[in-house]
C-alpha positions as CSV (number, residue, x, y, z in Angstrom):
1,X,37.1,1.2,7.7
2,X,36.4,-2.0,5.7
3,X,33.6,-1.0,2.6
4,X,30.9,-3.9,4.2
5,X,31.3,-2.0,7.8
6,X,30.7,1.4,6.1
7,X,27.6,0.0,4.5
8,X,26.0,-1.6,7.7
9,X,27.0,2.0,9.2
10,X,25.3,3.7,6.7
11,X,22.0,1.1,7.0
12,X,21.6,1.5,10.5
13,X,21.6,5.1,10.2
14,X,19.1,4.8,7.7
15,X,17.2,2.6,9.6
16,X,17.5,5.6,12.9
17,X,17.1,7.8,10.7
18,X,13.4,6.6,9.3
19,X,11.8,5.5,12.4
20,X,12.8,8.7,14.2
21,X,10.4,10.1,11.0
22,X,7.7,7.6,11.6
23,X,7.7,8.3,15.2
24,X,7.4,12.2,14.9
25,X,4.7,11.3,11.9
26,X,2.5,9.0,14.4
27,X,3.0,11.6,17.4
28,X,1.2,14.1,15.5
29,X,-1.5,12.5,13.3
30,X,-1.8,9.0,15.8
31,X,-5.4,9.1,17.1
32,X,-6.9,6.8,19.7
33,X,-10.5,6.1,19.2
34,X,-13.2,3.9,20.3
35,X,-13.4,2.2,17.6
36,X,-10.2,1.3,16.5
37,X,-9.9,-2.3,18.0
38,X,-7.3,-4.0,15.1
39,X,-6.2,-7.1,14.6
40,X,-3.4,-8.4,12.3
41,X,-4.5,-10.6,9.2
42,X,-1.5,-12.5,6.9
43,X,1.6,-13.7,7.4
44,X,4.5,-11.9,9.3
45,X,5.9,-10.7,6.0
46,X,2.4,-10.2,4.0
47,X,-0.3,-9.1,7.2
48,X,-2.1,-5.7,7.6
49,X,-4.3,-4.7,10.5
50,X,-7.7,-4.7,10.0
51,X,-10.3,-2.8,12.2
52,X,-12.3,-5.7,13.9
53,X,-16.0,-4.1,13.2
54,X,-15.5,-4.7,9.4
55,X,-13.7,-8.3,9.7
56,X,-16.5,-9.7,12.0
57,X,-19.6,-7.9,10.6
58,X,-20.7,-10.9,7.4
59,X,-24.2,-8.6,7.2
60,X,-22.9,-6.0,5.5
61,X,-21.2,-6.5,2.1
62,X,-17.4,-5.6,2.0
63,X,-14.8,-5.0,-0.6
64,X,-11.0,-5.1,-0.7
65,X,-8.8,-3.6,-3.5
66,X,-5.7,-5.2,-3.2
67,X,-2.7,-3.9,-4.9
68,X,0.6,-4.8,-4.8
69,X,0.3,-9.1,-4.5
70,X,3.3,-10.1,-5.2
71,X,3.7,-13.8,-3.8
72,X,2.2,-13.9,-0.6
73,X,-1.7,-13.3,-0.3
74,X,-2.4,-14.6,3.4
75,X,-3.9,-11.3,3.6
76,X,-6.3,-11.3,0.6
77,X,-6.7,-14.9,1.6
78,X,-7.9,-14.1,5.5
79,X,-10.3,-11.3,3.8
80,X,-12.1,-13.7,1.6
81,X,-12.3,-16.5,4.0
82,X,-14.3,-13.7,6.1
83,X,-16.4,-13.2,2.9
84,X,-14.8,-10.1,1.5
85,X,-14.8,-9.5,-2.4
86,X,-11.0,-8.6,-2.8
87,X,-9.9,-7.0,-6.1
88,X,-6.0,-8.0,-6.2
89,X,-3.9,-6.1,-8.7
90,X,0.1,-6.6,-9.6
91,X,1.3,-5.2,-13.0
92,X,4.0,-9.0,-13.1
93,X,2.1,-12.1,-15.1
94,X,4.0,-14.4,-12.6
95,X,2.5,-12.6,-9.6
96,X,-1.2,-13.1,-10.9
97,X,-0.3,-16.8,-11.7
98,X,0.9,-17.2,-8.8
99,X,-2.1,-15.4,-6.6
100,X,-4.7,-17.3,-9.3
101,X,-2.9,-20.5,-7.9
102,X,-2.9,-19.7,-4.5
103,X,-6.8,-18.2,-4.5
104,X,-7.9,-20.9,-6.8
105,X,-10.7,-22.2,-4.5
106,X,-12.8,-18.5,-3.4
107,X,-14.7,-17.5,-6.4
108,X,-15.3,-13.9,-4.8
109,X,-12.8,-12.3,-6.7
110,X,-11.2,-10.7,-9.3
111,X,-7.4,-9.8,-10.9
112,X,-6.1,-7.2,-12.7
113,X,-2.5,-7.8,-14.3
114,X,-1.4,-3.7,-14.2
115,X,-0.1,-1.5,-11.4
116,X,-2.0,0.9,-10.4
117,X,-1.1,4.9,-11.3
118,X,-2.5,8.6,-11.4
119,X,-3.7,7.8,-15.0
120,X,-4.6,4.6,-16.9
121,X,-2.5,3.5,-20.0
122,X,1.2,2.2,-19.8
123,X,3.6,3.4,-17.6
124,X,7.5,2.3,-17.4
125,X,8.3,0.2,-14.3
126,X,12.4,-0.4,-12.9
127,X,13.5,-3.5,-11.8
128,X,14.6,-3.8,-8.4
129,X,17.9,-4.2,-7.4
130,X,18.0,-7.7,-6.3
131,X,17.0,-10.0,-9.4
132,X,14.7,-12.9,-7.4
133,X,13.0,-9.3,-5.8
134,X,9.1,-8.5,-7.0
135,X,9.4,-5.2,-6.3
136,X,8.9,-3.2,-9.7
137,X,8.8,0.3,-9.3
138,X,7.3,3.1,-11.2
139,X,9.1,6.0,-9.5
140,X,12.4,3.6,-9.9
141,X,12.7,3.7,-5.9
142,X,15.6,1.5,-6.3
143,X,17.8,3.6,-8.9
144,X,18.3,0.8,-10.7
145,X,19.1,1.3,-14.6
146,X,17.0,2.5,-17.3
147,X,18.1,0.4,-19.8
148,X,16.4,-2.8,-17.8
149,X,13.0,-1.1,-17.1
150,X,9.6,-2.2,-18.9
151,X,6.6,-1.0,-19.9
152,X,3.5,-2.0,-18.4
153,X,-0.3,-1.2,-18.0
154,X,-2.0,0.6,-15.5
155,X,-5.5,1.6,-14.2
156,X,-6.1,4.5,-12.0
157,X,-8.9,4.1,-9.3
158,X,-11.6,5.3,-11.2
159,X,-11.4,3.5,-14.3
160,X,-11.1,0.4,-11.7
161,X,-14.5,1.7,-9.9
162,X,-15.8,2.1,-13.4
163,X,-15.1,-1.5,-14.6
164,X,-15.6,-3.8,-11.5
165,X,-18.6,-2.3,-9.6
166,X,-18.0,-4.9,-6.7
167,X,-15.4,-2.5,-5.5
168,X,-18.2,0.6,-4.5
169,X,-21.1,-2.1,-4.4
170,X,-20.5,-2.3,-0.6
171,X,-21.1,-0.9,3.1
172,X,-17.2,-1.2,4.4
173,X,-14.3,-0.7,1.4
174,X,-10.4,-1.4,2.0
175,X,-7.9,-0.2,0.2
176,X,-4.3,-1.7,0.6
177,X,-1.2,-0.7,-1.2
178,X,2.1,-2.2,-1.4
179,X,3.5,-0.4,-4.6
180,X,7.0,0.6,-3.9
181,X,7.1,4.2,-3.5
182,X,4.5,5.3,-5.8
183,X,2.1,5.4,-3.1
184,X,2.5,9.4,-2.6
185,X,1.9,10.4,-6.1
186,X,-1.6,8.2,-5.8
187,X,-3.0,8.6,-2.4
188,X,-2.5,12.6,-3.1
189,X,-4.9,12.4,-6.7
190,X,-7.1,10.1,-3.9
191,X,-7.6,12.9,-2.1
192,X,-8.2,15.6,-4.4
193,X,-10.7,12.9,-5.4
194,X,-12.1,12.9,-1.6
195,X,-12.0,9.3,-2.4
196,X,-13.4,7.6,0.6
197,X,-12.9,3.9,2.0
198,X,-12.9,2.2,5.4
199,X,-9.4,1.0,5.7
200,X,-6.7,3.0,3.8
201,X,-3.3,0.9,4.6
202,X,-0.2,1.9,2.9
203,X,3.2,0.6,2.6
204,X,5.5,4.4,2.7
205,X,8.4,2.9,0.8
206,X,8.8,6.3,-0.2
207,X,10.6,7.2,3.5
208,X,12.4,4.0,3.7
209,X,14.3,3.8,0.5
210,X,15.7,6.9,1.1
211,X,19.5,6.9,0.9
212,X,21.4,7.8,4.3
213,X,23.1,10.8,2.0
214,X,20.1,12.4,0.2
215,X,19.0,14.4,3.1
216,X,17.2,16.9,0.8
217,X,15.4,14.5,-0.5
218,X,14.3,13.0,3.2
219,X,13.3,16.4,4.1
220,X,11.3,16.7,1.4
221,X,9.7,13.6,1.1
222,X,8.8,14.2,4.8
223,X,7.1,17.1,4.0
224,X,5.5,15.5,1.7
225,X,3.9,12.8,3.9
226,X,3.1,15.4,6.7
227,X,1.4,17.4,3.6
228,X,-0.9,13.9,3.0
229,X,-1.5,13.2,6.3
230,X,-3.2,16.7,6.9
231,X,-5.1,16.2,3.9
232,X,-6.1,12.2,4.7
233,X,-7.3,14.0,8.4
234,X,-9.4,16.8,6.9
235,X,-11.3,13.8,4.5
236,X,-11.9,12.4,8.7
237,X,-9.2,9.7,7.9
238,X,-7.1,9.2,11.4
239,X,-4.3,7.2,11.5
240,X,-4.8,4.3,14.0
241,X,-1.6,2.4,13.6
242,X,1.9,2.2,12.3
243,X,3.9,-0.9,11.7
244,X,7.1,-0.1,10.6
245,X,6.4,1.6,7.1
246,X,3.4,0.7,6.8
247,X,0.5,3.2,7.6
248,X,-2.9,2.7,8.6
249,X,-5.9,4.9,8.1
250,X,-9.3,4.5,9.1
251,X,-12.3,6.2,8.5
252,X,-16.2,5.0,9.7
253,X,-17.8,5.2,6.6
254,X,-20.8,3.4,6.1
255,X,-22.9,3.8,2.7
């Protein structure tokens, strides 16, 4: 068999493989509730779903951390135009430029060139496979080599809470992370935190950049995400909707 047929094989297994994990995932944490009424914000590569009580309600104040901007903020863009402050965070220069740029005209808002991590400081980021690729990850997702790999800072969640007070100064709080499979090692120190938002939505590269081969490591890491959803639900977070890898959690919280 021809080396370009075996690796379209081996994709589409992969492919089979994670959204039979997805689906067993959203069979046993997916709840229906009457308030979950979402609607999709961004562009087809960049949107989220957004519960439509804290998009609409402009008389209470609302926050957004955003992390993981990349180059396409038609989400953060859709939250400020509805009056949200959005914190957007991305440890690459050329990613804050570009969001700066792009954001240039809403003044309710703030960047942060780091990633964010379990502990603030500098932590070493790998380089993605693909070289015009923004996706720089700390848990090298991609197995790409050490040699290319680069240090940069990073915040955790309270020191950002601790240095831009916008983020808890609010009555509805989103959290949304695109980070490239760190988001396990995180949203775990979240909740021995009992860290609390609104909207919790997650990219879970960690299932999808699992090679067809490692099945160890997919039965683990599925473990693993079974392990965090139980612990999201007793913190009454309920997941309300799954789009591919992405994952989101919501949780009526008002302050």
């Amino acid at each position: 068999m021809p080396y370009d047929l075996v690796l379209k094989v081996k994709g589409s297994l992969v492919i089979i493989q994670n959204w039979f994990v997805v689906t067993i995932i959203s069979i046993c944490f997916k709840r229906s509730h009457k308030d979950d009424a979402l609607v999709r914000i961004g562009s087809t590569y960049g949107g989220w779903w957004v519960p439509e009580w804290i998009l609409m309600d402009s008389s209470r104040a609302r926050s957004a951390v955003s992390v993981g901007l990349g180059f396409d903020v038609s989400f953060d863009e859709r939250l400020l135009e509805a009056g949200f402050y959005v914190l957007g965070m991305d440890p690459l220069l050329d990613s804050i430029r570009s969001t700066n740029h792009d954001l240039a005209k809403y003044g309710n808002r703030d960047t942060i060139n780091a990633g964010l991590w379990v502990h603030s400081g500098q932590a070493i980021f790998y380089r993605p496979k693909i070289d015009s690729h923004d996706s720089w990850s700390i848990v090298n997702s991609q197995q790409t080599s050490v040699s290319d790999a680069e240090s940069f800072p990073t915040l955790n969640m309270k020191e950002i809470q601790k240095k831009y007070p916008k983020v808890d100064a609010n009555d509805y709080l989103i959290l949304k992370m695109d980070i490239e499979g760190a988001e396990l090692d995180i949203l775990e120190g979240l909740c021995e935190q009992s860290f609390k938002c609104n909207l919790l939505a997650v990219e879970i590269d960690s299932l999808s950049l699992i090679s067809f081969l490692s099945i160890f490591k997919r039965i683990k890491t599925v473990i693993r995400t079974l392990s965090l959803c139980s612990q999201l639900k007793s913190l009454d977070y309920r997941l309300a909707k799954t789009e591919g890898y992405n994952f989101h959690w919501i949780r009526n919280l008002s302050k």
